[in-house]
C-alpha positions in Angstrom: 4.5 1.8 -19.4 4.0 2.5 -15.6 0.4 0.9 -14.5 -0.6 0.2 -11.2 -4.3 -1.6 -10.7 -5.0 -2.3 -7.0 -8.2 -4.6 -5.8 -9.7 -6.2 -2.8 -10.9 -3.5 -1.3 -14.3 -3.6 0.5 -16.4 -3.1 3.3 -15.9 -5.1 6.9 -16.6 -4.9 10.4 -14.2 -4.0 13.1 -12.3 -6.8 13.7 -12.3 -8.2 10.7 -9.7 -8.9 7.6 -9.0 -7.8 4.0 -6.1 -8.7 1.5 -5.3 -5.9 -0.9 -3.7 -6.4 -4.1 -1.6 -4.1 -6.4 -1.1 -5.7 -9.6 2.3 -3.8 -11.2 3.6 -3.8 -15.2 7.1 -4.6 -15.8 8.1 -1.3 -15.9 6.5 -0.5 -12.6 8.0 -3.5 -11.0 11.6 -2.3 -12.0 11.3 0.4 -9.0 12.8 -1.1 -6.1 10.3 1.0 -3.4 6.6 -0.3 -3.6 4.6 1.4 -1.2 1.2 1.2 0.1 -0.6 4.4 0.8 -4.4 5.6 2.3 -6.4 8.6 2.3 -9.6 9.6 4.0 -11.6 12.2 3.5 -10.4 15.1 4.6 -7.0 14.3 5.4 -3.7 14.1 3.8 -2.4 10.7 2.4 -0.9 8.8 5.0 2.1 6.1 4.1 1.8 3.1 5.4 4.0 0.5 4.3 6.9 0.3 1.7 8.7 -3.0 0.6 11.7 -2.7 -1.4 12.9 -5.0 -4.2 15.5 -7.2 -1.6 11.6 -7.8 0.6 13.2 -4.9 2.8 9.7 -3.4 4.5 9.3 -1.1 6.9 5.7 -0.4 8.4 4.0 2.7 10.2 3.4 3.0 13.7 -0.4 3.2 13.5 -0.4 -0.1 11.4 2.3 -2.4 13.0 1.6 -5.2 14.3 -2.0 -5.5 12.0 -1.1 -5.2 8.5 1.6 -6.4 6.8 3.4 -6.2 3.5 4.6 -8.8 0.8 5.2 -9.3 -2.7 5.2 -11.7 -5.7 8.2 -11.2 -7.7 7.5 -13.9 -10.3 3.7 -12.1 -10.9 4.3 -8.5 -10.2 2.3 -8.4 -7.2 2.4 -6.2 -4.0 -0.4 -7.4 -1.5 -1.3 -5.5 2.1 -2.5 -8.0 4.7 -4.6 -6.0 7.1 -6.2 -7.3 9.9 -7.7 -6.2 13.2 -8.9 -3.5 11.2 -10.7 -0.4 13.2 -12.8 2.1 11.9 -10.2 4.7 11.6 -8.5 2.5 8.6 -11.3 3.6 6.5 -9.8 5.0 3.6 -9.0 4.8 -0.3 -5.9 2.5 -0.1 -3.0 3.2 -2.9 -0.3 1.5 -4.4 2.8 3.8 -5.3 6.7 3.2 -6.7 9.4 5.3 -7.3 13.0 5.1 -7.6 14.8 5.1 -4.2 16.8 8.4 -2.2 19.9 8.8 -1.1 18.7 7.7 2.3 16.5 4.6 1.0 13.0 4.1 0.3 10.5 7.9 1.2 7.7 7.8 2.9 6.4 10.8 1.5 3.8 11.0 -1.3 5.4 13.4 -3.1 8.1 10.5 -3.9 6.2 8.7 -5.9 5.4 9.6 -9.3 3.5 7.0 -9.9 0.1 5.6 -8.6 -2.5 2.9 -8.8 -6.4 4.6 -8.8 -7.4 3.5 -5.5 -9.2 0.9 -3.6 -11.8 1.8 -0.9 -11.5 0.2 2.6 -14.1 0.9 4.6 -14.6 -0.4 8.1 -17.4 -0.4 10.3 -18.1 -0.2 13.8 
């Protein structure tokens, strides 16, 4: 059974730091891309970081340098550093897998099948 359960989510102030964690089944864990998503209201989900099974990752633009990516093999963990967060990183913050393409690991939503419920990051001025 695919489950996905993120946490550490929260409320912080500009400039600050939060450590999210997606905690994956087995069967989630066998997909090689695990990617971090966000949505805020009103917008479309926005990818924002993807590491494969090999710790491959590759990061978004509007992100680099301030969050990164890592995982726990042994526990089936896929955690999202953030720091030097800004207000505009308020969002709902999602953990996806899915199987990879042809030409690696997507970076679209659509992608992934399968999703955690959400974490809310919100980040004040």
């Amino acid at each position: 059974q695919v489950q996905l359960v993120e946490s550490g989510g929260g409320s912080v102030q500009a400039g600050g730091s939060l450590r999210l964690s997606c905690a994956a089944s087995a069967s989630s864990y066998r997909m090689p891309c695990r990617a971090w998503f966000r949505q805020a209201p009103g917008k479309e989900r926005e990818w924002i970081a993807t590491i494969t099974r090999r710790d491959d990752t590759n990061v978004a633009n509007s992100v680099k340098g301030r969050f990164i990516v890592s995982q726990d093999n042994a526990k089936f963990t896929l955690d999202l550093q953030m720091n030097s967060l800004e207000p505009e990183d308020t969002a709902m913050y999602y953990c996806a897998v899915t199987w990879p393409t042809t030409s690696g690991c997507a970076t679209k939503s659509s992608a992934y099948p399968y999703w955690g419920q959400g974490t809310q990051v919100t980040v004040s001025s």
